[in-house]
N, C-alpha and C positions, 0 to 999 in steps of 0.2 A: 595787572598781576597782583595778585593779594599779595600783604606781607604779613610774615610772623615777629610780632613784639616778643622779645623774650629780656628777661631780667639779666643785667650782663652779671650781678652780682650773685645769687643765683644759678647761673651757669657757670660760671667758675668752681664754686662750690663743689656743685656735681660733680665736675671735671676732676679736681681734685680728689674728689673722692675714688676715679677711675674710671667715671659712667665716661662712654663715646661722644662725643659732640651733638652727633646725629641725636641720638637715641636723649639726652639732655634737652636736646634743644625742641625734639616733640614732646617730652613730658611736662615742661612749662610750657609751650603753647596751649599745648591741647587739655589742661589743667587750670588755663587762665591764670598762669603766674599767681596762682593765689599762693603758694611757700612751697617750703622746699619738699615736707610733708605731703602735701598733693600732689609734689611733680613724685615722689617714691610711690606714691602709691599708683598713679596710672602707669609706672615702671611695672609696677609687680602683675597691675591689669593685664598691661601689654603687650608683656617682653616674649611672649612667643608671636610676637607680628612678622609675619615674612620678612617687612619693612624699618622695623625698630631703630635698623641702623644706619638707616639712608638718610642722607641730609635729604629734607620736605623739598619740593619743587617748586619752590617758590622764594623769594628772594627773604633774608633773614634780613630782620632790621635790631639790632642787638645792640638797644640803646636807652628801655624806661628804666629806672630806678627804686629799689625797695621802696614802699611808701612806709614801713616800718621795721623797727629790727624783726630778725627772725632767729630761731632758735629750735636747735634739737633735741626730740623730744627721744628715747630711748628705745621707743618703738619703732621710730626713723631709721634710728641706728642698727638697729637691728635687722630692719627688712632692707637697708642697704648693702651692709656687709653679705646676707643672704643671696642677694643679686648679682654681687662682685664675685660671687665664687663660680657663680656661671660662665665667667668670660676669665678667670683667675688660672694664668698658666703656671705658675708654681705653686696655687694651690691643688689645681689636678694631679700633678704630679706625686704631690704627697699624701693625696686621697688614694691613688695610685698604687703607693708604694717602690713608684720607680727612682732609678738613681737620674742623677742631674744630666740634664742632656735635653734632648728634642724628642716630642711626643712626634706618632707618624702622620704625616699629613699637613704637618703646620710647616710653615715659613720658618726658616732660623734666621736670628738678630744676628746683623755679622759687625764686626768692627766694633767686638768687647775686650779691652786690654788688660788681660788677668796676669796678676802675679803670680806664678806657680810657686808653691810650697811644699820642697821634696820631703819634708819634716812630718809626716803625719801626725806626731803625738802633739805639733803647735795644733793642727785642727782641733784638735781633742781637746787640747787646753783651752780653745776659745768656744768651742760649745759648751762646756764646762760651765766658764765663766757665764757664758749665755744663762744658763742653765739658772744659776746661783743667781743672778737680776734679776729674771722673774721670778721665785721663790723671793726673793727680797721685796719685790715689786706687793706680790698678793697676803705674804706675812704681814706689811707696814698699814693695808688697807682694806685686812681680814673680815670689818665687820662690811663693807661694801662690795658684795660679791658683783652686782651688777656693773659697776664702772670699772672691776679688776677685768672683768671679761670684758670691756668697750675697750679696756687699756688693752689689750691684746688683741684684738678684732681690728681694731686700726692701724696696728703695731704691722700685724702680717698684713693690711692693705698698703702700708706704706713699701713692705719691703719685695712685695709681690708686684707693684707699679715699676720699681727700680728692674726688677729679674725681667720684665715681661719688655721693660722697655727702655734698656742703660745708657741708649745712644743721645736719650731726651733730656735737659737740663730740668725741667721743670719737675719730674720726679724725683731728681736726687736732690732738689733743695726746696728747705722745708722753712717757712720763716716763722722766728720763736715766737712772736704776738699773732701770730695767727690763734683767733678764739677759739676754732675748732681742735685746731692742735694743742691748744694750754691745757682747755676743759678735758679732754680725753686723752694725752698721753704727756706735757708739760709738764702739770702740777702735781701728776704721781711720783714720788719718788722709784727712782729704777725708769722710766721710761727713758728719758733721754739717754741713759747710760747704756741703754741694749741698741741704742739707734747708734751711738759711738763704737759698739762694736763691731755694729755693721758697718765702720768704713765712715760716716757721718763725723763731718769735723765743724767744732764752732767757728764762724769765721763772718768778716764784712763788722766788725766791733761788735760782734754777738749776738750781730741782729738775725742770722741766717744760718741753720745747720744743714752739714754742704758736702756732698760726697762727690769727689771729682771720679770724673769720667776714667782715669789708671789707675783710679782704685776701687773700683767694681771687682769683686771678687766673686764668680755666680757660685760657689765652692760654701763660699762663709754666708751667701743668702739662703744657698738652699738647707744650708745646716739652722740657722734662724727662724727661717719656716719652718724645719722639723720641730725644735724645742717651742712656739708659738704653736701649734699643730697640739701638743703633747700637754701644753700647761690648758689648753681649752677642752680637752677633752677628757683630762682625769680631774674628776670632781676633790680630790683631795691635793691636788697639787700645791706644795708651799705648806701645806699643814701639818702634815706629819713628820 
């Protein structure tokens, strides 16, 4: 039986980013693990393959090693977040225009422990404040319009991973030396501070920002998406 070699470091990545396993794990095979850059791009080849998201039939051996750093390039980023909005249930939604709930036809997540909040003007106050982080966010790094949009592009993948799938630990925690996460939403000022209002708390001695599973709010993500939705799409946002 053939095996497929895939990069575990690599695949993780991916993963992270919200690609399927399946669907990760044939874009570095069949890319020959040359980076991560090649496995996006036979993504973007591929992705209407009947099969894109089938684990290969064949046994995975998910065990070589980068033979060098690798590194994203903006065009990466770009055509990946593009891709994630194809499989992105709280992004449809707000492409949509629909209010928070279940599109028809999909599976609902069950066993989400939400705080209810009979207060509506707190909702208010906390988009608000939403609102005012990123205007702060793209004010502080005004001549960099490309990395303020990566810094929101990743911002709603992070929170989009959490809505789509709250049951799973490994989307609610996000470790702070992660390169990926420093270079695109860490070292912006305002980034970490809009992931805290989503619920994200520093914790593990500050190694790891950490949204426990009873405090999943699908209420304050989907308001999050809205103002991430709002700041990418009005070219003047934070400027005026």
């Amino acid at each position: 039986m053939a095996v497929l070699e895939v990069d575990k470091k690599m695949l993780g990545e991916l993963e992270a980013m919200g690609f399927p396993r399946p669907r990760a794990t044939r874009a570095l095979h069949y890319s020959g693990n040359a980076s991560l850059g090649a496995a996006i791009d036979w993504i973007v080849d591929h992705e209407n393959d009947a099969d894109i998201d089938e684990m290969p039939l064949v046994t995975v051996d998910i065990s070589i090693g980068s033979p060098e750093p690798f590194y994203f390039t903006e065009g990466m980023k770009i055509k990946a977040q593009e891709l994630r909005r194809g499989f992105n249930l709280l992004e449809r939604r707000v492409n949509l225009g629909l209010p928070p709930g279940q599109l028809e036809g999909e599976k609902h997540t069950p066993a989400v422990r939400i705080e209810q909040n009979p207060f509506p003007v707190r909702s208010v106050a906390k988009s608000e404040r939403m609102r005012e982080c990123l205007r702060s966010l793209r004010r502080n790094h005004k001549d960099d319009d490309a990395r303020v949009r990566q810094a929101f592009q990743t911002l709603l993948i992070y929170v989009g991973n959490v809505a789509r799938n709250p049951n799973e630990e490994k989307f609610r925690k996000i470790r702070l030396s992660n390169p990926l996460f420093f270079d695109r939403v860490g070292s912006l000022i305002g980034g970490i501070e809009f992931l805290e209002l989503c619920g994200f708390e520093t914790t593990e001695g500050g190694e790891f920002l950490y949204l426990p599973d009873n405090k999943v709010d699908m209420a304050t993500l989907n308001s999050a998406a809205s103002e991430l939705k709002s700041a990418l799409t009005n070219p003047f946002f934070g400027l005026l």
